[in-house]
PDB file with SEQRES, HELIX, SHEET and CRYST1 records, atoms N, CA, C and O in Angstrom:
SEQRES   1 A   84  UNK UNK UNK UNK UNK UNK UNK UNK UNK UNK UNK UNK UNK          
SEQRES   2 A   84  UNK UNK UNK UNK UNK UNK UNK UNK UNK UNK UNK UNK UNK          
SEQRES   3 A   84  UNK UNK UNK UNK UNK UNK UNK UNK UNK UNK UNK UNK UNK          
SEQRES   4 A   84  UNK UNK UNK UNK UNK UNK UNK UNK UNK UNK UNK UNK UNK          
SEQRES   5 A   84  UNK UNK UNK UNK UNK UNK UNK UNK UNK UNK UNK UNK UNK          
SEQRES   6 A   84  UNK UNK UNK UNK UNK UNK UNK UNK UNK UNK UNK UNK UNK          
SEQRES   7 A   84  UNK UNK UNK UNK UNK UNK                                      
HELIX    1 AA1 UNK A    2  UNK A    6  1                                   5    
HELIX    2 AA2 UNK A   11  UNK A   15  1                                   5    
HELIX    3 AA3 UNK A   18  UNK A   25  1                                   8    
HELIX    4 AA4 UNK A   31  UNK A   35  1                                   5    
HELIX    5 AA5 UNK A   48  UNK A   72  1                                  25    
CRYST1    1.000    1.000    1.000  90.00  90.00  90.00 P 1           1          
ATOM      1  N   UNK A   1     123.137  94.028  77.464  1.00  0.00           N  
ATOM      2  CA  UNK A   1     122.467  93.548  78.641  1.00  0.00           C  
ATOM      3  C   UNK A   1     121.813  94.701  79.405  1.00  0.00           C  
ATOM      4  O   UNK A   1     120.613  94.511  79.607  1.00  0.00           O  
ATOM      5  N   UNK A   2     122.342  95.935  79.914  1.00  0.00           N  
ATOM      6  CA  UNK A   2     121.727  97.332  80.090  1.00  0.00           C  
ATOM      7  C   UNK A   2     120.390  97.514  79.574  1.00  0.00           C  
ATOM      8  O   UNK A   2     119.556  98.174  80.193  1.00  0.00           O  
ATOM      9  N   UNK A   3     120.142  96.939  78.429  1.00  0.00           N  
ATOM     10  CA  UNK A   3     118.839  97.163  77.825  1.00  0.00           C  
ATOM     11  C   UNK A   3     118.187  96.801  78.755  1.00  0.00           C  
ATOM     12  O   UNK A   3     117.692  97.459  79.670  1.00  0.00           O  
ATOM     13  N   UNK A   4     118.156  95.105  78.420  1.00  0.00           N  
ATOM     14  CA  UNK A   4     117.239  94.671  78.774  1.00  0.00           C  
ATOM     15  C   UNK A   4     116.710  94.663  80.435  1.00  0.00           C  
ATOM     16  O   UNK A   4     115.531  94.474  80.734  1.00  0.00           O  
ATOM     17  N   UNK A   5     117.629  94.865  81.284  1.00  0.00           N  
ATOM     18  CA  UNK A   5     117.924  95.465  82.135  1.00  0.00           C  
ATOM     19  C   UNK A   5     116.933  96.112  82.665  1.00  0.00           C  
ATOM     20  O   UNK A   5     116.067  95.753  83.463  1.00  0.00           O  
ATOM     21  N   UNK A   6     117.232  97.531  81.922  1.00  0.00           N  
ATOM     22  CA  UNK A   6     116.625  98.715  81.957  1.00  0.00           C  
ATOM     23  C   UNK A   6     114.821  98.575  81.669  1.00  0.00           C  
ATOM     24  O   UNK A   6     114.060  99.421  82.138  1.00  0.00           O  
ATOM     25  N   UNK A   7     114.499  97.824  81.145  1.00  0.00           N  
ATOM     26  CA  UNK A   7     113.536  97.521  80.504  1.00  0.00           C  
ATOM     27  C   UNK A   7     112.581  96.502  81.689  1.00  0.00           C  
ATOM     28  O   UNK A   7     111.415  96.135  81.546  1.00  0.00           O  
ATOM     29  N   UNK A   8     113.290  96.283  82.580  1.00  0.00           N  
ATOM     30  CA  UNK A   8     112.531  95.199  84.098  1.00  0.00           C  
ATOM     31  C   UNK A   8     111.434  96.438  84.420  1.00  0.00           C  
ATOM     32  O   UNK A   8     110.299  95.974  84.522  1.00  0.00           O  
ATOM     33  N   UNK A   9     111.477  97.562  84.564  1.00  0.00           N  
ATOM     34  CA  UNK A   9     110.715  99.042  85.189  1.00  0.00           C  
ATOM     35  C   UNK A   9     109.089  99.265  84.713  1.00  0.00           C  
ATOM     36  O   UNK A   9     108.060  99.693  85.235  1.00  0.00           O  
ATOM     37  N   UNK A  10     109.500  98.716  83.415  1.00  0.00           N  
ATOM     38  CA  UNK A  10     108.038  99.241  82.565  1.00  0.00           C  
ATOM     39  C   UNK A  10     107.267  97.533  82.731  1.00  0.00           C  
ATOM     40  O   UNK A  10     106.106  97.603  82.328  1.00  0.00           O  
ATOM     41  N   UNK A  11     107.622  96.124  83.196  1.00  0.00           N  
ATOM     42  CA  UNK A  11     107.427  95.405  82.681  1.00  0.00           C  
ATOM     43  C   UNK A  11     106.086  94.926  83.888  1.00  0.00           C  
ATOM     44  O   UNK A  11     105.008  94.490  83.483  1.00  0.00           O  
ATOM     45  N   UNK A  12     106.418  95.112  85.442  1.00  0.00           N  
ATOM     46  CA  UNK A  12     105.633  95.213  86.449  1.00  0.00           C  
ATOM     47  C   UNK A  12     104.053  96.096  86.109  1.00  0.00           C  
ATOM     48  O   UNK A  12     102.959  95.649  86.455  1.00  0.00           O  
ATOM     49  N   UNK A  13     104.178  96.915  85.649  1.00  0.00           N  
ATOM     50  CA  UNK A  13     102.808  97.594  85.403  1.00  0.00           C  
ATOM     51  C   UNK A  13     102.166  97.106  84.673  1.00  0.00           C  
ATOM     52  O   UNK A  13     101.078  96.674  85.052  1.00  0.00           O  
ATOM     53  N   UNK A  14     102.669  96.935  82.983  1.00  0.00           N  
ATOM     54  CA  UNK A  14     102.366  96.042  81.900  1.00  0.00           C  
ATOM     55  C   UNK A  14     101.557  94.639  81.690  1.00  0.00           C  
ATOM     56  O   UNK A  14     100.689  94.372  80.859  1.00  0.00           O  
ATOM     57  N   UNK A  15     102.182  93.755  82.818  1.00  0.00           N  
ATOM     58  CA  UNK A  15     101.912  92.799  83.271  1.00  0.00           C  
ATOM     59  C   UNK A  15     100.136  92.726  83.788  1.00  0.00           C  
ATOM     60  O   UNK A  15      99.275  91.902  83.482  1.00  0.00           O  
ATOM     61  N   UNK A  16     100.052  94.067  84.760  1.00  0.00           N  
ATOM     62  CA  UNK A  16      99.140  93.887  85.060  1.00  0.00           C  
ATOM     63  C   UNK A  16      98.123  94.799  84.708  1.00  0.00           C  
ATOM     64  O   UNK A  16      97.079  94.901  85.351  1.00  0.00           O  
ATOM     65  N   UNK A  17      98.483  95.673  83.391  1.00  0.00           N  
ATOM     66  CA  UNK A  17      97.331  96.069  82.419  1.00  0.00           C  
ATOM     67  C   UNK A  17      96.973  95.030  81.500  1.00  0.00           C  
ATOM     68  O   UNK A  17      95.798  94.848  81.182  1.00  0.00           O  
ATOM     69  N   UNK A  18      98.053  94.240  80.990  1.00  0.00           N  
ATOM     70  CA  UNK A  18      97.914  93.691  79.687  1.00  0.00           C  
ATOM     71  C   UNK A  18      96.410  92.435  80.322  1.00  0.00           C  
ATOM     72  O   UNK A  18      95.552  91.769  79.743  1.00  0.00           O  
ATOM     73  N   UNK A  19      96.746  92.642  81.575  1.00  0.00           N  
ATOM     74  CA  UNK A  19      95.643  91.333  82.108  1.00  0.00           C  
ATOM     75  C   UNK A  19      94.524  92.122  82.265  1.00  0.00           C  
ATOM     76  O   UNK A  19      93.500  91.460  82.095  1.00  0.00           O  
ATOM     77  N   UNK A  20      94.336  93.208  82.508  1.00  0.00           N  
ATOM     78  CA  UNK A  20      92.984  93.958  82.463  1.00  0.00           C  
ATOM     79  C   UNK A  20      91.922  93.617  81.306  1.00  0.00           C  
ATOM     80  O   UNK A  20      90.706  93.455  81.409  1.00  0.00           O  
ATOM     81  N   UNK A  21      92.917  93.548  79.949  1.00  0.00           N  
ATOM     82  CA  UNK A  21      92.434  93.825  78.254  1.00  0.00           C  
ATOM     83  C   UNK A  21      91.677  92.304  78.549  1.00  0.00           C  
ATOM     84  O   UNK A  21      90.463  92.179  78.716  1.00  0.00           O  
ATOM     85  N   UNK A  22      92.629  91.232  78.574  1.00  0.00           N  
ATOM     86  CA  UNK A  22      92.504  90.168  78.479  1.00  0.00           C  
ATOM     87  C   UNK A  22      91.228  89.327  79.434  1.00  0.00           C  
ATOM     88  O   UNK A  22      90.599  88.284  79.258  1.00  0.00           O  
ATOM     89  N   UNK A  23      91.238  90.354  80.477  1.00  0.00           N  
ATOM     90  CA  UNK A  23      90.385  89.867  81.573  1.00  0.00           C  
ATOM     91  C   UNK A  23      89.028  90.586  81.022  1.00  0.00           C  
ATOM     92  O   UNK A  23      88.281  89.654  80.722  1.00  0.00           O  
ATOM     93  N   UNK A  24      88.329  91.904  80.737  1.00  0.00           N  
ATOM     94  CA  UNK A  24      87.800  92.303  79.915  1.00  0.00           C  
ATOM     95  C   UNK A  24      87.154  91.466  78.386  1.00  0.00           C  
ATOM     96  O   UNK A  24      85.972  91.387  78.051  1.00  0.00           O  
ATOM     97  N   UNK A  25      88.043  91.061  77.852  1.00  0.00           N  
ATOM     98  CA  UNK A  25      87.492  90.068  76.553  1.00  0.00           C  
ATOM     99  C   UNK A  25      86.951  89.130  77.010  1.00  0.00           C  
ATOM    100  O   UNK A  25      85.769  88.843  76.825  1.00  0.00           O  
ATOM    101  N   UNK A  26      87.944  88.365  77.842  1.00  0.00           N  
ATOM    102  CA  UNK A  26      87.359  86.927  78.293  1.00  0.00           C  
ATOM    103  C   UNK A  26      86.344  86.582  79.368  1.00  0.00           C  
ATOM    104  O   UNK A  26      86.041  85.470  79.801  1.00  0.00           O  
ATOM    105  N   UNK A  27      85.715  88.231  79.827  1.00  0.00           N  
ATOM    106  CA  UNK A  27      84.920  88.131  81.060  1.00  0.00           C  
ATOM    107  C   UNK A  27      85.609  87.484  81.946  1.00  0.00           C  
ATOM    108  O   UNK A  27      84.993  86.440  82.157  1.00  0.00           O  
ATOM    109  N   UNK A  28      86.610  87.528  82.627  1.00  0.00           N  
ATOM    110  CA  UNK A  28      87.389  86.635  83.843  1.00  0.00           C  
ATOM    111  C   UNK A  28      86.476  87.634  85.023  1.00  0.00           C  
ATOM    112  O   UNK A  28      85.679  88.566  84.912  1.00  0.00           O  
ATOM    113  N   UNK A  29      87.027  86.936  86.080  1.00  0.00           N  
ATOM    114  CA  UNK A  29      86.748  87.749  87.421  1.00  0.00           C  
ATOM    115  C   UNK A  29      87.703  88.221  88.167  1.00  0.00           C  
ATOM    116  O   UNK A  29      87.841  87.722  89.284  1.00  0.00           O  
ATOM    117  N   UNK A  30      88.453  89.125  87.806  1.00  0.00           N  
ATOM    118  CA  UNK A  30      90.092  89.759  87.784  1.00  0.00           C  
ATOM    119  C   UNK A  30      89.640  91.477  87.950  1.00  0.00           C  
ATOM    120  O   UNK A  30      88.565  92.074  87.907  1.00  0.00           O  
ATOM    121  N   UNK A  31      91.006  91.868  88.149  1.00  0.00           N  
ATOM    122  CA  UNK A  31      90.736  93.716  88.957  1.00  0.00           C  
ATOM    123  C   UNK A  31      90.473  93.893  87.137  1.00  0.00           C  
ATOM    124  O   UNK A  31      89.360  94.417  87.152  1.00  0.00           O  
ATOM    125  N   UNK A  32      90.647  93.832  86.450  1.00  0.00           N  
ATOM    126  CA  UNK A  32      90.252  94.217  84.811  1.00  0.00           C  
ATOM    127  C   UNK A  32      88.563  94.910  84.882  1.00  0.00           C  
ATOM    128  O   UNK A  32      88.301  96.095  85.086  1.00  0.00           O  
ATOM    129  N   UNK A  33      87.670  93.904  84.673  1.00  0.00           N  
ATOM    130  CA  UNK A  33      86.339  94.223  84.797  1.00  0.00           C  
ATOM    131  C   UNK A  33      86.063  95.049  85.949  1.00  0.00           C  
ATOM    132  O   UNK A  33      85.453  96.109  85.807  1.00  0.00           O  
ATOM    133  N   UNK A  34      86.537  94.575  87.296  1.00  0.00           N  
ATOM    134  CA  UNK A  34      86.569  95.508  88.506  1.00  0.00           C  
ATOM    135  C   UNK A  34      86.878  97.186  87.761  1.00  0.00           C  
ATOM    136  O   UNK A  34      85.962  97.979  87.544  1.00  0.00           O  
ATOM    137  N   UNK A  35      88.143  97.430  87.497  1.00  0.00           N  
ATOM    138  CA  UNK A  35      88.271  98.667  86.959  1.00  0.00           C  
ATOM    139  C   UNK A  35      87.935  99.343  85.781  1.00  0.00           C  
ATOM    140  O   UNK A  35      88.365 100.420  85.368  1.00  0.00           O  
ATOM    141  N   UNK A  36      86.852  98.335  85.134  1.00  0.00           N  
ATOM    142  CA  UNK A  36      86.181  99.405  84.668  1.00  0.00           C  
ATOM    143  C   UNK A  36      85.128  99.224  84.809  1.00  0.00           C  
ATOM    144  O   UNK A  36      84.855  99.161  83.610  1.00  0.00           O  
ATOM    145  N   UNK A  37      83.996  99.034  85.397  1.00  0.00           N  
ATOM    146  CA  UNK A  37      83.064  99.149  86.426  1.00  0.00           C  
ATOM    147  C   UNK A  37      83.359 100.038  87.265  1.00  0.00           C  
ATOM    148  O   UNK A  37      82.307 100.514  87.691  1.00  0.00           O  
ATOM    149  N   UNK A  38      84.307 100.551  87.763  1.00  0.00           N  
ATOM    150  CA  UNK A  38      84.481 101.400  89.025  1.00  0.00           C  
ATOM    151  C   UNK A  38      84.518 102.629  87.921  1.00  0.00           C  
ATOM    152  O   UNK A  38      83.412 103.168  87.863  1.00  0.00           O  
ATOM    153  N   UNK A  39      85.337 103.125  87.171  1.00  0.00           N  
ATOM    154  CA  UNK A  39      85.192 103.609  86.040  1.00  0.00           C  
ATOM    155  C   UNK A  39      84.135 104.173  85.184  1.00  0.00           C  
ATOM    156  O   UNK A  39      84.278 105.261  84.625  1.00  0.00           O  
ATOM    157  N   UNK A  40      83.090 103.462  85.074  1.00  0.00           N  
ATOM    158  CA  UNK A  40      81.893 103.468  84.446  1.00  0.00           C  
ATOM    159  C   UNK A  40      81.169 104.338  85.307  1.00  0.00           C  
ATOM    160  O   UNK A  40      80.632 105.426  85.101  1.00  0.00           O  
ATOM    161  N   UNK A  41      81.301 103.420  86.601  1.00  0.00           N  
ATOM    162  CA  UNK A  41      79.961 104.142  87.653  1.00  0.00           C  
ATOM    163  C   UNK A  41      80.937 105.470  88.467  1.00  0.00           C  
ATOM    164  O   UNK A  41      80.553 105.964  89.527  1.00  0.00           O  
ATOM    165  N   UNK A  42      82.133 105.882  87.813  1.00  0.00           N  
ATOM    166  CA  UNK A  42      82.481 106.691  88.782  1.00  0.00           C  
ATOM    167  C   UNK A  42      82.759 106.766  90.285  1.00  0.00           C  
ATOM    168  O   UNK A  42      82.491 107.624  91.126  1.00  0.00           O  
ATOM    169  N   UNK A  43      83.337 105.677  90.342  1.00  0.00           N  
ATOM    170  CA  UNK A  43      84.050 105.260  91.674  1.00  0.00           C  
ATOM    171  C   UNK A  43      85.066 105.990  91.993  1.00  0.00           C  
ATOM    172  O   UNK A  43      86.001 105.210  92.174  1.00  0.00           O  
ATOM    173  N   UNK A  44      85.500 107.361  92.211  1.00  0.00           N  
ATOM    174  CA  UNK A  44      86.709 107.530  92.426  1.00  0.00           C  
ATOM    175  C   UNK A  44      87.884 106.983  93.276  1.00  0.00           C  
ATOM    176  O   UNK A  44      89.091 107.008  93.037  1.00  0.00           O  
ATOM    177  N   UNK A  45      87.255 106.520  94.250  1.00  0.00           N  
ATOM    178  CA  UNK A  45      88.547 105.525  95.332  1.00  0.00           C  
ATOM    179  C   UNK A  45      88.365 104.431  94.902  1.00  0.00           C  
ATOM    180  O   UNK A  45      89.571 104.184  94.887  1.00  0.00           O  
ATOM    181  N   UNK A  46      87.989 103.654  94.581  1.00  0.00           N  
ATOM    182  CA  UNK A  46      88.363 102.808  93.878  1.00  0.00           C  
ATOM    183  C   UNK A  46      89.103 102.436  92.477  1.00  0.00           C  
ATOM    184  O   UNK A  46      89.688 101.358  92.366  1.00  0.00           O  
ATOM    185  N   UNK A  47      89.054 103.300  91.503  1.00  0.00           N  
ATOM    186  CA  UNK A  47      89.907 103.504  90.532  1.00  0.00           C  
ATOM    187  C   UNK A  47      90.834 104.518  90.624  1.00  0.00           C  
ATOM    188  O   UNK A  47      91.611 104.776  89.705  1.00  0.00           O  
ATOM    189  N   UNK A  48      90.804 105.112  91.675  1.00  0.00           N  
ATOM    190  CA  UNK A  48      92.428 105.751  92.163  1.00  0.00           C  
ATOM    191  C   UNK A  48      92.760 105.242  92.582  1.00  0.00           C  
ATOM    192  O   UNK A  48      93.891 105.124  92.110  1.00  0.00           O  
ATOM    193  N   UNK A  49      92.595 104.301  93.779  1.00  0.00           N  
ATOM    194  CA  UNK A  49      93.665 103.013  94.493  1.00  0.00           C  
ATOM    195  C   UNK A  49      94.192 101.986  93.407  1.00  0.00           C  
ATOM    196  O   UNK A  49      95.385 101.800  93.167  1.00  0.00           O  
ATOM    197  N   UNK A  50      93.540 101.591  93.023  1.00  0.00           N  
ATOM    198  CA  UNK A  50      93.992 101.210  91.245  1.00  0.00           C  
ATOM    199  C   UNK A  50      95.156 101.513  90.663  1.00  0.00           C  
ATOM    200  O   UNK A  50      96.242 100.943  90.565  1.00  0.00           O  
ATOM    201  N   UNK A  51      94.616 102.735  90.221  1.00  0.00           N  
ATOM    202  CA  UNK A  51      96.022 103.620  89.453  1.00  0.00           C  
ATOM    203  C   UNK A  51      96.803 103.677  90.573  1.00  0.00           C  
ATOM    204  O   UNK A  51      97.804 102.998  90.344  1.00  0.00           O  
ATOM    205  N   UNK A  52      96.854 104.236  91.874  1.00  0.00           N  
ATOM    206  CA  UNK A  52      97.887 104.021  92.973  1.00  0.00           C  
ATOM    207  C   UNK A  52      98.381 102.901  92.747  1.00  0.00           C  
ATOM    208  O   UNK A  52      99.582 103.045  92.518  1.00  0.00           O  
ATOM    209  N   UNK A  53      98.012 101.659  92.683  1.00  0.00           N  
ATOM    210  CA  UNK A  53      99.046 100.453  92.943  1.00  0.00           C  
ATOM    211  C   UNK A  53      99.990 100.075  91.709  1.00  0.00           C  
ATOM    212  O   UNK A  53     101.071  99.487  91.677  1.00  0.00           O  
ATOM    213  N   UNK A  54      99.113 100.679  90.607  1.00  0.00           N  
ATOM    214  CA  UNK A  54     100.067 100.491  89.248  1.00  0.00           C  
ATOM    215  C   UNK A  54     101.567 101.361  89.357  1.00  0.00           C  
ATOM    216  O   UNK A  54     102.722 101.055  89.064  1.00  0.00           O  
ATOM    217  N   UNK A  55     100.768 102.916  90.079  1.00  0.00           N  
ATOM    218  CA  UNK A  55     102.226 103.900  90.054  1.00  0.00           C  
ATOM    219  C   UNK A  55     103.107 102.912  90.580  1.00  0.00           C  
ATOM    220  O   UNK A  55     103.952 102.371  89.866  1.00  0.00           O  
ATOM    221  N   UNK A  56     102.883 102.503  92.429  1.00  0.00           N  
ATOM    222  CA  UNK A  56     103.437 101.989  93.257  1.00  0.00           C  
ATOM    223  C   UNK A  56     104.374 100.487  92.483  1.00  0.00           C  
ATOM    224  O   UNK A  56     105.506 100.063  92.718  1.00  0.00           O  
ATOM    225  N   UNK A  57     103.516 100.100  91.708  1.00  0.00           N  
ATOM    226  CA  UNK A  57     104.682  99.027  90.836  1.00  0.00           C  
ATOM    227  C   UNK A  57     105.435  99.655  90.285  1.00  0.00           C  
ATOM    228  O   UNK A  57     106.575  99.289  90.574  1.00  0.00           O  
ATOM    229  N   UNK A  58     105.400 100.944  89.187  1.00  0.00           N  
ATOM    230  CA  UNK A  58     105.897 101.456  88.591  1.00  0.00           C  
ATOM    231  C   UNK A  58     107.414 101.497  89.112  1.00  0.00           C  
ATOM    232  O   UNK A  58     108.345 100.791  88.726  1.00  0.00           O  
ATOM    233  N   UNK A  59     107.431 102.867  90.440  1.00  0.00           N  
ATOM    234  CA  UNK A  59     108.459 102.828  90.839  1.00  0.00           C  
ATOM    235  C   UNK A  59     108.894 101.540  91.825  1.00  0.00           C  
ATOM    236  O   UNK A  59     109.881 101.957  92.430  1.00  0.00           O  
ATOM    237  N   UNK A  60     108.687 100.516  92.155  1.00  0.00           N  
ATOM    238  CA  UNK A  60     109.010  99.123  92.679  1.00  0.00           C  
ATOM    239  C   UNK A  60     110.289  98.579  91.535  1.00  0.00           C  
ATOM    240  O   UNK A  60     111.510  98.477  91.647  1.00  0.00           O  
ATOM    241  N   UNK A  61     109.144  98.253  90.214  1.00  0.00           N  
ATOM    242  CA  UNK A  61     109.713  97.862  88.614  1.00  0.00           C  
ATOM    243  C   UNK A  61     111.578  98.953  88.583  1.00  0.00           C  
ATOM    244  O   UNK A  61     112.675  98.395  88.542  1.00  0.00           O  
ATOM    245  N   UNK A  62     111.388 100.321  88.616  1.00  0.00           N  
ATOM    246  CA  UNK A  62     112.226 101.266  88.633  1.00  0.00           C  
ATOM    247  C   UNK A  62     113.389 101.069  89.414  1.00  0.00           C  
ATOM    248  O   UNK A  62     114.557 101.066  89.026  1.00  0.00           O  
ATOM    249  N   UNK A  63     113.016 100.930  90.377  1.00  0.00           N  
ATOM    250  CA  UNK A  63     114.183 100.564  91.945  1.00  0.00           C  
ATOM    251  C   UNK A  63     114.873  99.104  91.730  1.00  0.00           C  
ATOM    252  O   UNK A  63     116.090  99.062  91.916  1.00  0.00           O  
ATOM    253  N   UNK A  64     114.154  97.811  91.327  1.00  0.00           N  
ATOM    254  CA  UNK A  64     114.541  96.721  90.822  1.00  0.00           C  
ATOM    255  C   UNK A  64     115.438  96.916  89.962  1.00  0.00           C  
ATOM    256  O   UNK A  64     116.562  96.433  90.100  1.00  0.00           O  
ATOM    257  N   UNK A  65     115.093  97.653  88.933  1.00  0.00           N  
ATOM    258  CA  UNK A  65     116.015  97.851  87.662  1.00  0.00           C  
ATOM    259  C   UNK A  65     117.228  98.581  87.486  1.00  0.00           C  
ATOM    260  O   UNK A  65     118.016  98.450  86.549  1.00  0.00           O  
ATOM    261  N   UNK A  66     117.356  99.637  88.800  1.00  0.00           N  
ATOM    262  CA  UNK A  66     118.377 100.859  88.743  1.00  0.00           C  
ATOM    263  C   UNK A  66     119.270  99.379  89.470  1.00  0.00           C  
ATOM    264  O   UNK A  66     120.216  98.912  88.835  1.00  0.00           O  
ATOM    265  N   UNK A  67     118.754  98.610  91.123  1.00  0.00           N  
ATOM    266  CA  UNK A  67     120.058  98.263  91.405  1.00  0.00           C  
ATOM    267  C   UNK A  67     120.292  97.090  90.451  1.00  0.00           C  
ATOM    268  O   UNK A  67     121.435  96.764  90.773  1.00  0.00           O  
ATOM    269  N   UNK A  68     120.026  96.497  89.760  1.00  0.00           N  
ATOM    270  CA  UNK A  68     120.348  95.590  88.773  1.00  0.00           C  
ATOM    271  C   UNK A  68     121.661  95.993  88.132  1.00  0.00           C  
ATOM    272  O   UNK A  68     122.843  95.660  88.210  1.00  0.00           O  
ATOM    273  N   UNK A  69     120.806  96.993  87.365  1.00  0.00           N  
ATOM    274  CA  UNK A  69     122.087  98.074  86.784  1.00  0.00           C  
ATOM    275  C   UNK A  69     123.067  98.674  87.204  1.00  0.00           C  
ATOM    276  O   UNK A  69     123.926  99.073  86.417  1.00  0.00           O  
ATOM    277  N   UNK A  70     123.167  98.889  88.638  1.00  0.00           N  
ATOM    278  CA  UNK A  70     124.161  99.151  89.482  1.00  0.00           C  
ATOM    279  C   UNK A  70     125.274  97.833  89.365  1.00  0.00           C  
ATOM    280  O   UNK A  70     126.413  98.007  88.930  1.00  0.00           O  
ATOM    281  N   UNK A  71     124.851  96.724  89.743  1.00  0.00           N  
ATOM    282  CA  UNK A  71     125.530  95.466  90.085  1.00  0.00           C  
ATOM    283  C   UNK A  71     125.822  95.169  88.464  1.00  0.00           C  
ATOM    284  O   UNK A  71     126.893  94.690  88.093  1.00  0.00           O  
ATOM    285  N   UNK A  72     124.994  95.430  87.762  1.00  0.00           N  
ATOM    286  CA  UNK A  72     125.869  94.690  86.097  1.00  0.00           C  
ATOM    287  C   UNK A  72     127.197  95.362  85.563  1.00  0.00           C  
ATOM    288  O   UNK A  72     128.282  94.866  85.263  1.00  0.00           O  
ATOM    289  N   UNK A  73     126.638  96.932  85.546  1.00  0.00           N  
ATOM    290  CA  UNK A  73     127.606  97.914  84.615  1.00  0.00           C  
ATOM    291  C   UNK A  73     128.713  98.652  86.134  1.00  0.00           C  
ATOM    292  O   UNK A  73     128.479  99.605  86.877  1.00  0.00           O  
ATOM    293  N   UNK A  74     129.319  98.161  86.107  1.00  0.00           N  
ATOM    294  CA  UNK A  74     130.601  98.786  87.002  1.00  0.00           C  
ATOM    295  C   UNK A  74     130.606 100.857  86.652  1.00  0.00           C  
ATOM    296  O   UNK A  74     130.811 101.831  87.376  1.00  0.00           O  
ATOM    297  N   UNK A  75     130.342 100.714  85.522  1.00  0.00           N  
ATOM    298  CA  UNK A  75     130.701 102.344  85.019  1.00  0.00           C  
ATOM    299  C   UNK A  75     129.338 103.119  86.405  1.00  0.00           C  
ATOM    300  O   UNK A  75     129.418 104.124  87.111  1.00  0.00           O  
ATOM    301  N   UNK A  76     128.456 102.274  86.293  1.00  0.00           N  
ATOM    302  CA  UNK A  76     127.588 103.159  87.491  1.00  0.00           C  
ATOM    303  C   UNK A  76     127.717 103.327  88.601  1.00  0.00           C  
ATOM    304  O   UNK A  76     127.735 102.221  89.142  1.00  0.00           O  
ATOM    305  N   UNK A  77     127.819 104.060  89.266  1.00  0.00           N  
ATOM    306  CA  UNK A  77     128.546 104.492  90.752  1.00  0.00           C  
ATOM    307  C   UNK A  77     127.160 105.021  91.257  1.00  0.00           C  
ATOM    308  O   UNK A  77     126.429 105.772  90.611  1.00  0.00           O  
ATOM    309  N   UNK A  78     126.865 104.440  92.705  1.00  0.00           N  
ATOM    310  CA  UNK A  78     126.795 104.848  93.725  1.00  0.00           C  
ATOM    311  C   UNK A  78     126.193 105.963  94.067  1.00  0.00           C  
ATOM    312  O   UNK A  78     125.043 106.373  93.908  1.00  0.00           O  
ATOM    313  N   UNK A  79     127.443 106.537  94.722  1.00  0.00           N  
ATOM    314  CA  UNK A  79     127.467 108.013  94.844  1.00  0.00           C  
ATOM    315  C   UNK A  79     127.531 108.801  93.812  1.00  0.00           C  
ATOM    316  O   UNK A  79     127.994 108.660  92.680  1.00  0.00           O  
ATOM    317  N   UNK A  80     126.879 109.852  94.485  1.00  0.00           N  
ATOM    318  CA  UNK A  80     127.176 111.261  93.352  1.00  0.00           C  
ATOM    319  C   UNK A  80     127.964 112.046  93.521  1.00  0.00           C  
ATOM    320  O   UNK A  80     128.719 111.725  94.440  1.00  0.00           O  
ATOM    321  N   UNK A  81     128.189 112.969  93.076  1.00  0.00           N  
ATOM    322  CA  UNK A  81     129.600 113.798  92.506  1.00  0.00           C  
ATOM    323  C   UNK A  81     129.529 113.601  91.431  1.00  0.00           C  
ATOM    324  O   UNK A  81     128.863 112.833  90.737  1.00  0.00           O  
ATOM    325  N   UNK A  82     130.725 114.802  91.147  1.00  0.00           N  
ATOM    326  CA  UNK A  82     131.763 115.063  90.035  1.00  0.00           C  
ATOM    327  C   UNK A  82     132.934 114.046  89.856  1.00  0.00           C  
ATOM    328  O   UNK A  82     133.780 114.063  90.750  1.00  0.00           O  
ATOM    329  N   UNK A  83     133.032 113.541  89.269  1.00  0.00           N  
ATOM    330  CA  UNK A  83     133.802 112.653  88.946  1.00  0.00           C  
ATOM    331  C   UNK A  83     135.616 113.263  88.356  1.00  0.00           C  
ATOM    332  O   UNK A  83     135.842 113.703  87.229  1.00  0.00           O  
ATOM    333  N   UNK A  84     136.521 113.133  89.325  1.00  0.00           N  
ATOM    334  CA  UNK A  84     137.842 114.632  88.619  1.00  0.00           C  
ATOM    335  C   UNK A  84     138.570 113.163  88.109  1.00  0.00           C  
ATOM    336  O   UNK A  84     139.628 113.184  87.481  1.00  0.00           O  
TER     337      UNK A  84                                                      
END                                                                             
């Protein structure tokens, strides 16, 4: 269960690349085509706020997943220390 768990972190970003590809093929009207148009023409704030919100899921996805893992596996503690 840890796995899969562990695996909530990467799944927030993913989500919303895998819709970029998809939005891209299918011509949708989604941040996909948006970012790469901004891309193309060299938008820098606009395809850095972009990548900003993906990081910003990133660690969101990360923080979700550590306390998950906190509350499943008892062996994970909390605090830090040395453990005597």
């Amino acid at each position: 269960m840890n796995f899969f768990i562990a695996d909530i972190g990467s799944l927030l970003p993913s989500i919303i690349s895998g819709a970029e590809v998809v939005a891209v093929v299918l011509s949708l009207p989604t941040t996909g085509p948006i970012l790469l148009a901004a891309l193309q023409s060299q938008d820098m704030y606009l395809a850095g706020s972009f990548l900003m919100f993906l990081a910003a899921l990133t660690v969101v996805g990360v923080l979700i997943s550590d306390i998950l893992l906190a509350m499943l596996d008892p062996r994970i503690r909390l605090q830090g220390g040395v453990q005597r």
